[in-house]
FIROKE-102206 format. One line per 2 residues: number of its first residue (from 1); their letters; for each residue x, y, z of C-alpha. Coordinates in pm, 1 decimal, padded with zeros to 6 digits. Each point is the difference from the previous one (the first is absolute). Layout:
NUM = A = X Y Z ~ ...
***
This chain:
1 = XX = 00463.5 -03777.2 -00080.4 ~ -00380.0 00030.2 -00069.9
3 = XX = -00174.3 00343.8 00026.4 ~ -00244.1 -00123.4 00286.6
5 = XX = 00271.2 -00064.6 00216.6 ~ 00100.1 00383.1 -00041.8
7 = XX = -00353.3 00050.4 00041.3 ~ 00005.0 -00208.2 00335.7
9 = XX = 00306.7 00155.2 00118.3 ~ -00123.9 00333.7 -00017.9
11 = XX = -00381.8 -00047.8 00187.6 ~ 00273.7 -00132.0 00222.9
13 = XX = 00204.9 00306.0 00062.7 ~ -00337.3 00212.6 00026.4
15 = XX = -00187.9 -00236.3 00321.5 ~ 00305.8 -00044.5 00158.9
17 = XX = -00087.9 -00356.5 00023.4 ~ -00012.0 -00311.4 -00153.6
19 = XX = -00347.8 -00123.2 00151.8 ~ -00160.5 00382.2 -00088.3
21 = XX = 00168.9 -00031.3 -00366.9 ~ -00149.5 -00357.4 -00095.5
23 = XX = -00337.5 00101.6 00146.7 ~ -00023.8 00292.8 -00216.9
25 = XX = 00132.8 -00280.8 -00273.1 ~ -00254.2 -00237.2 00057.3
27 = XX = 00288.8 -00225.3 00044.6 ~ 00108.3 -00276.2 00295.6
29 = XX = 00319.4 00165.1 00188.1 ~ 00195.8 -00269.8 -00060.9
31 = XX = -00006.6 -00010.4 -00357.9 ~ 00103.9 00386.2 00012.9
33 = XX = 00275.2 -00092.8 00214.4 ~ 00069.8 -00259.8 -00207.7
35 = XX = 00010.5 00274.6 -00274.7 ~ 00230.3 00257.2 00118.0
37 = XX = 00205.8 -00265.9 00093.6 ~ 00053.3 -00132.8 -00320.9
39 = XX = 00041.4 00397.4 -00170.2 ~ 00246.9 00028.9 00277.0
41 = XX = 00169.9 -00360.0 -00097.6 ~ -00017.8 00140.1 -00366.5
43 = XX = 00205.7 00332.1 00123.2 ~ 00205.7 -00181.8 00196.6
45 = XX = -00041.8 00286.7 00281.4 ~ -00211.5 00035.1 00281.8
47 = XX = -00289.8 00244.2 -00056.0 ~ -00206.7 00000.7 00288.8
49 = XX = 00129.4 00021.4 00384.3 ~ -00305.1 -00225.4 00184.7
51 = XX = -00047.8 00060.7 00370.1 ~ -00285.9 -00142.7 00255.8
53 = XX = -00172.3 00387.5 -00100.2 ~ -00002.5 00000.0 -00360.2
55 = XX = 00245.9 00029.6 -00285.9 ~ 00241.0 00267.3 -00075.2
57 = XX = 00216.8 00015.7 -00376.5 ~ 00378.7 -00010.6 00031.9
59 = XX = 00216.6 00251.4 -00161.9 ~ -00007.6 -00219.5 -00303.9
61 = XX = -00380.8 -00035.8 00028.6 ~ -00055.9 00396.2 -00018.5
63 = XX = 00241.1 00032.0 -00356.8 ~ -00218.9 -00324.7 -00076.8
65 = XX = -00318.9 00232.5 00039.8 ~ 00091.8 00281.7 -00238.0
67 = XX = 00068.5 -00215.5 -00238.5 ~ -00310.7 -00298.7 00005.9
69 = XX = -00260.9 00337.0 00025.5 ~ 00177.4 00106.0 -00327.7
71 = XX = -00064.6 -00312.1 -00188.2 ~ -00332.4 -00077.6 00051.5
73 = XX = -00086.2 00400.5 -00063.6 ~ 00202.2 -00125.1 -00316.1
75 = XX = -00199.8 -00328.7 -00075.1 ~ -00387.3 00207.6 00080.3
77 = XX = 00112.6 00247.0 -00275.5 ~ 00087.5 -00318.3 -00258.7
79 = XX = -00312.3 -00154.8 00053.1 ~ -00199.3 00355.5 -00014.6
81 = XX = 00225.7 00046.3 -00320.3 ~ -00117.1 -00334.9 -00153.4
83 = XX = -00355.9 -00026.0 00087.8 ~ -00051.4 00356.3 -00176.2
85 = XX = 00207.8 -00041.8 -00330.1 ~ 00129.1 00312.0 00010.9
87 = XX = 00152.0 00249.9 00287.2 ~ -00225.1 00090.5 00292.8
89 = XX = 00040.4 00043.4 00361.3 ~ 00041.9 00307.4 00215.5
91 = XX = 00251.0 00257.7 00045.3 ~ 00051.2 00297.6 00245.2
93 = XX = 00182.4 00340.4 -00123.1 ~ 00024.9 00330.8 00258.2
95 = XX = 00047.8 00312.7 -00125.0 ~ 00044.9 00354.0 00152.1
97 = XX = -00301.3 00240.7 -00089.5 ~ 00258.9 00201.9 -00268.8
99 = XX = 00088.2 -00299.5 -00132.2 ~ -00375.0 -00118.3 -00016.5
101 = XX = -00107.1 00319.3 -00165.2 ~ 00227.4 -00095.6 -00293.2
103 = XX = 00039.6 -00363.4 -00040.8 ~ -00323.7 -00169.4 00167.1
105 = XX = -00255.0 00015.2 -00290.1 ~ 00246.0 -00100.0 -00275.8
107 = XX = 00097.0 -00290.3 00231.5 ~ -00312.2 -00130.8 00017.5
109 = XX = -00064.8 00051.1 -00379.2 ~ 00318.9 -00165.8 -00090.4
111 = XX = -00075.2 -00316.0 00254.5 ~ -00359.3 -00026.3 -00116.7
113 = XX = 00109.5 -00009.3 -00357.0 ~ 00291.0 -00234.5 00038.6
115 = XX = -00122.1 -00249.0 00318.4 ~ -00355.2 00059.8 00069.1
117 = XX = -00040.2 -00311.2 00208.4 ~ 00246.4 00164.2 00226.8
119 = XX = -00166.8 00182.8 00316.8 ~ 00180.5 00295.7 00082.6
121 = XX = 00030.1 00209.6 00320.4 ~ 00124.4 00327.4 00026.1
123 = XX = 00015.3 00117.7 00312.4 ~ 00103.6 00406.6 00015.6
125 = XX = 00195.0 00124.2 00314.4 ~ 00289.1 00187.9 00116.1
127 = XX = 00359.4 -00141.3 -00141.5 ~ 00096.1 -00076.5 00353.8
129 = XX = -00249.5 -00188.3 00095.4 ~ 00012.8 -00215.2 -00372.0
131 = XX = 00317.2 -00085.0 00165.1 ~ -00152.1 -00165.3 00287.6
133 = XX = -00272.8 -00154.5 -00195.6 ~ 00284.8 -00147.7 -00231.0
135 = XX = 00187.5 -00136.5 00313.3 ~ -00351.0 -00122.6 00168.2
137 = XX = -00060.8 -00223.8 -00336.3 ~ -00306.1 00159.2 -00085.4
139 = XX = 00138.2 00122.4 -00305.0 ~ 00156.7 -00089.7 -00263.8
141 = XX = 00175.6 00281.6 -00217.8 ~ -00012.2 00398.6 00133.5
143 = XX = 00158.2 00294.3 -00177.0 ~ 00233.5 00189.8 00316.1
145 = XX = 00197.9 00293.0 00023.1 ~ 00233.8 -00160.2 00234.0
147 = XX = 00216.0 -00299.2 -00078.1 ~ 00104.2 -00052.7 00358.6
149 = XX = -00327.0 -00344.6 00043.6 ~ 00052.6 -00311.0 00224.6
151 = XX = 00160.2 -00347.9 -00123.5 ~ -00118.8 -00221.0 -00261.1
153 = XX = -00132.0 00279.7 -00208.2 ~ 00097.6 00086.6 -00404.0
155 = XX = 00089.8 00378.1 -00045.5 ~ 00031.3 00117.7 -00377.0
157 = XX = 00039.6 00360.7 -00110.0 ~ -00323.0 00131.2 -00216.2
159 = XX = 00005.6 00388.8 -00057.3 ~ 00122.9 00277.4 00103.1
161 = XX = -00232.4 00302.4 00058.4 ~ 00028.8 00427.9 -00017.9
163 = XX = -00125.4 00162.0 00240.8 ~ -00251.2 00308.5 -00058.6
165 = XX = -00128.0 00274.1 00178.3 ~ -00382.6 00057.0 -00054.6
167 = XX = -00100.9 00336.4 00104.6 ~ -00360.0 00166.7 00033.3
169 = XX = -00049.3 00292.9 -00237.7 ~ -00010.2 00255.1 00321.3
171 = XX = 00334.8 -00114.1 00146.7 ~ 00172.7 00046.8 -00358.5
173 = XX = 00315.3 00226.9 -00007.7 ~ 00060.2 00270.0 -00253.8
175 = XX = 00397.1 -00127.9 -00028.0 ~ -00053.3 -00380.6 -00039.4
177 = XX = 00166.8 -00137.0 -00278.2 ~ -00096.0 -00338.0 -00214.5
179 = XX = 00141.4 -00194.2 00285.8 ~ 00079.4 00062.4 00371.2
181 = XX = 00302.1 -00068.7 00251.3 ~ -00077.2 -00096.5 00371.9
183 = XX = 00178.7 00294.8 00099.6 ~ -00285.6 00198.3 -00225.8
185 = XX = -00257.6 -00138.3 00211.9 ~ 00095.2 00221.3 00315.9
187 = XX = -00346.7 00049.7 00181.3 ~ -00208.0 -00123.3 -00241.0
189 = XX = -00256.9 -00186.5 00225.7 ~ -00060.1 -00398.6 -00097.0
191 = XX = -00191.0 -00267.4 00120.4 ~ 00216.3 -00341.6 00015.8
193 = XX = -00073.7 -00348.4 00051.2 ~ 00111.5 -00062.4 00385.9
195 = XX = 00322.2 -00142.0 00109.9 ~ -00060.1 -00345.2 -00068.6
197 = XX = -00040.6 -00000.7 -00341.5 ~ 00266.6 -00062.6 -00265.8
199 = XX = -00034.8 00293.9 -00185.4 ~ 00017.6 00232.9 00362.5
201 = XX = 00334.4 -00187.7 00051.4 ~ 00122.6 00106.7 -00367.8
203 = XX = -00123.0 00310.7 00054.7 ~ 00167.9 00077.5 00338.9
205 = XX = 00342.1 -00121.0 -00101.5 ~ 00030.6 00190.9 -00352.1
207 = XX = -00067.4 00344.2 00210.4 ~ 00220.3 -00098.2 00281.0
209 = XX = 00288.8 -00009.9 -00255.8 ~ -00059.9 00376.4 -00101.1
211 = XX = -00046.8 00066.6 00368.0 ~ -00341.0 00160.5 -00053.2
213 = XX = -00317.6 -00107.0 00231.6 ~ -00339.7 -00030.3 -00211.2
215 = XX = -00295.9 00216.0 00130.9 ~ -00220.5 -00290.7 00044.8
217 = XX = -00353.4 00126.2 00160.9 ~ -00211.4 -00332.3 00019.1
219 = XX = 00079.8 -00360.3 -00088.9 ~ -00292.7 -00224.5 -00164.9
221 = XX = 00068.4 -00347.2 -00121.0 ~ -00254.6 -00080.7 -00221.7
223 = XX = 00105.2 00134.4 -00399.1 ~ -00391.9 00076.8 -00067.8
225 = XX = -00060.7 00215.7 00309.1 ~ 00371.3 00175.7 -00011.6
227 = XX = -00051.8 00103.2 -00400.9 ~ -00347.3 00143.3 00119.2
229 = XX = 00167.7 00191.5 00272.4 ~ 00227.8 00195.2 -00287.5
231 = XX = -00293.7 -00021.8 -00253.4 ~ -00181.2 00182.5 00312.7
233 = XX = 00298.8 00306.4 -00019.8 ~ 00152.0 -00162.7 00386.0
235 = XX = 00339.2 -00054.5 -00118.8 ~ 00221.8 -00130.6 -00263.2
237 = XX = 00158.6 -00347.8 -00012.1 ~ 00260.5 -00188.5 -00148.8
239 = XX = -00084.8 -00344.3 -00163.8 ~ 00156.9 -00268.8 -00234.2
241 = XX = -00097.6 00071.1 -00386.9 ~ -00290.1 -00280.1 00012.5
243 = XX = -00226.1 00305.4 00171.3 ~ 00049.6 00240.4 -00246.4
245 = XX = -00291.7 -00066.2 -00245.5 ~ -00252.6 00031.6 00263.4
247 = XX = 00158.9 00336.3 00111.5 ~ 00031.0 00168.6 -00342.7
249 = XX = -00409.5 -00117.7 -00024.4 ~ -00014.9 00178.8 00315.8
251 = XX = 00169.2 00344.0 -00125.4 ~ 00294.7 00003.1 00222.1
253 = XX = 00369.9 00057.0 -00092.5 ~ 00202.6 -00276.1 -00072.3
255 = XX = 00389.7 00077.6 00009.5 ~ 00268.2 -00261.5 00015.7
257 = XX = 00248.5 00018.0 00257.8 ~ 00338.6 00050.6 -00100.6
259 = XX = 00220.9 -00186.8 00257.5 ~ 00143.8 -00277.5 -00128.9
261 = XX = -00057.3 -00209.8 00318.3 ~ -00389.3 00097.5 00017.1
263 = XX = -00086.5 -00331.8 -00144.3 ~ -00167.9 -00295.8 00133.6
265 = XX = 00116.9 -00304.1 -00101.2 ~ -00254.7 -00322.4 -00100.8
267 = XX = 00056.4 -00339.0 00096.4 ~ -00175.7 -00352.4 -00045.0
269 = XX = 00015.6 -00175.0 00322.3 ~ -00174.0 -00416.7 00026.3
271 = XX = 00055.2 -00291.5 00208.2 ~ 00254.5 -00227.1 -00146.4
273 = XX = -00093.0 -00180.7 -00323.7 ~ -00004.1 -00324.4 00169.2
275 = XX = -00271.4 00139.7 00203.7 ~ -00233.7 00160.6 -00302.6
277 = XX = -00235.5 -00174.4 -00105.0 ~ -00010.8 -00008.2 -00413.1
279 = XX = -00282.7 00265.1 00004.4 ~ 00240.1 00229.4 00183.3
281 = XX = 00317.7 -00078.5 -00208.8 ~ -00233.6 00090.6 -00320.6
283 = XX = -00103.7 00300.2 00183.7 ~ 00348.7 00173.4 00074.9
285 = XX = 00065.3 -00082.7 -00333.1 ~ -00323.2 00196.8 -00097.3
287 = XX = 00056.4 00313.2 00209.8 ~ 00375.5 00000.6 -00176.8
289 = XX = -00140.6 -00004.7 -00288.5 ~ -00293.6 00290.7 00087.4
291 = XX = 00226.2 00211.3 00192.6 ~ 00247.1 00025.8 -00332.0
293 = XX = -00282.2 00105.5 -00250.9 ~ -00131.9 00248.1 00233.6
295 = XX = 00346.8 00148.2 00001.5 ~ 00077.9 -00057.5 -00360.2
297 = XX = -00300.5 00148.9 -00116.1 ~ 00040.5 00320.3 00233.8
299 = XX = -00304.3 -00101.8 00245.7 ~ 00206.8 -00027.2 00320.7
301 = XX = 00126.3 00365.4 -00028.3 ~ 00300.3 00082.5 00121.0
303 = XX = 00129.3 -00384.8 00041.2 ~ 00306.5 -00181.5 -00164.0
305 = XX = 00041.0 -00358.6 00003.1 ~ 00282.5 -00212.3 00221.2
307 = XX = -00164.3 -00312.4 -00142.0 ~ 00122.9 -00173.6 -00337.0
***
């Protein structure tokens, strides 16, 4: 089996046709025909169903697919690999804004100290929809809140996070303690993230056990604009640990909550390893590696590892 054949039977499978394929080639028809005949020969299966209209694959022909895209992606990143000498390539990694806030910059200062041939994109959205980026193939790793993803995808517990109530100065009551229950936070007005984001979903179900309702008066779902709404006096909020250095900068009260299920927990989502590139393997190694020193060394407040 030789790689242009793989190449050939894919430009195949996108024109639909065998005439439309070996133009696009710059090939005769027949010796493409001639070509997917002899891959199919080699497989001893049928991959293609030909009809007066065009070609269609066979069942076998679609597992066939998955699998030929997968080693040339494979044999692009070799060449890449040797041509440079040393690792490059490109890797995509989607993070929620928390999680951005925290881990982003030391990312990028770990990956341009260890690969800087590497390109890196990080791409900063809500955790559901770094789910359906992940699923779409347009990225390759993601930190989620949720471990329910589609097929084909590598789950691995990172961290697990406090939760903390930061309060402006003006809403601050006289009886607070060093930390705070749910239950304590009767009436106390907060701006969330809206119902589509991970941390909402955390939120919703931790005071649903204690059968209390949360006094939520506005919903914003970008971290910069909501933190400048309870900078602003608006209304408290209640955020994972990586937002508490900007809000003690800010002057607001920082109290952890008590509830033992008030926690948000961490996890590294990417496609399959067969389906990383190199670049992207290093990188989930990197982010391992960066999330666990921010933790060890007390920068991720309020986070404990799940990761070895």
């Amino acid at each position: 089996m030789e790689l242009r054949q793989l190449r050939y039977y894919l430009s195949v499978l996108e024109h639909g046709s065998l005439g439309r394929a070996a133009l696009e080639l710059g090939i005769g028809t027949s010796a493409l025909s001639q070509q997917i005949s002899k891959l199919e020969s080699e497989l001893s299966t049928r991959l293609l169903n030909r009809t007066t209209t065009g070609v269609s694959p066979t069942a076998a022909g679609l597992a066939f697919e998955h699998h030929a895209r997968l080693t040339l992606r494979q044999a692009e990143h070799a060449v890449l690999a040797a041509q440079s000498g040393r690792m490059s390539g490109y890797t995509s990694v989607g993070l929620a804004p928390t999680t951005a806030s925290v881990l982003a910059l030391p990312l990028i200062a770990a990956m341009r100290e260890r690969y800087p041939q590497v390109r890196l994109h990080l791409v900063e959205m809500l955790s559901g929809y770094l789910v359906s980026q992940l699923n779409a193939r347009h990225l390759d790793l993601a930190v989620l809140f949720q471990s329910e993803v589609g097929p084909r995808l590598s789950i691995r517990p990172l961290l697990q996070e406090r939760l903390f109530v930061i309060v402006p100065p003006k809403l601050v009551r006289p009886e607070w303690g060093e930390e705070l229950s749910l239950a304590e936070l009767d009436e106390l007005p907060l701006v969330l993230p809206s119902q589509q984001h991970g941390l909402r979903t955390t939120l919703n179900a931790a005071f649903e056990r204690i059968g209390h309702e949360p006094r939520v008066i506005m919903e914003i779902d970008g971290l910069s604009l909501l933190m400048d709404a309870v900078i602003a006096g608006h209304a408290a909020t209640i955020q994972p640990g990586a937002t508490v250095a900007r809000s003690l900068h800010a002057g607001l009260r920082v109290l952890p909550i008590a509830d033992v299920d008030a926690e948000r927990r961490n996890l590294l989502a990417s496609l399959s390893d067969d389906e990383l590139s190199p670049a992207a393997l290093a990188t989930r190694i990197v982010l391992l590696d960066v999330a666990r020193d921010l933790v060890t060394r007390g920068q991720w407040p309020g986070a404990r590892l799940l990761c070895s």
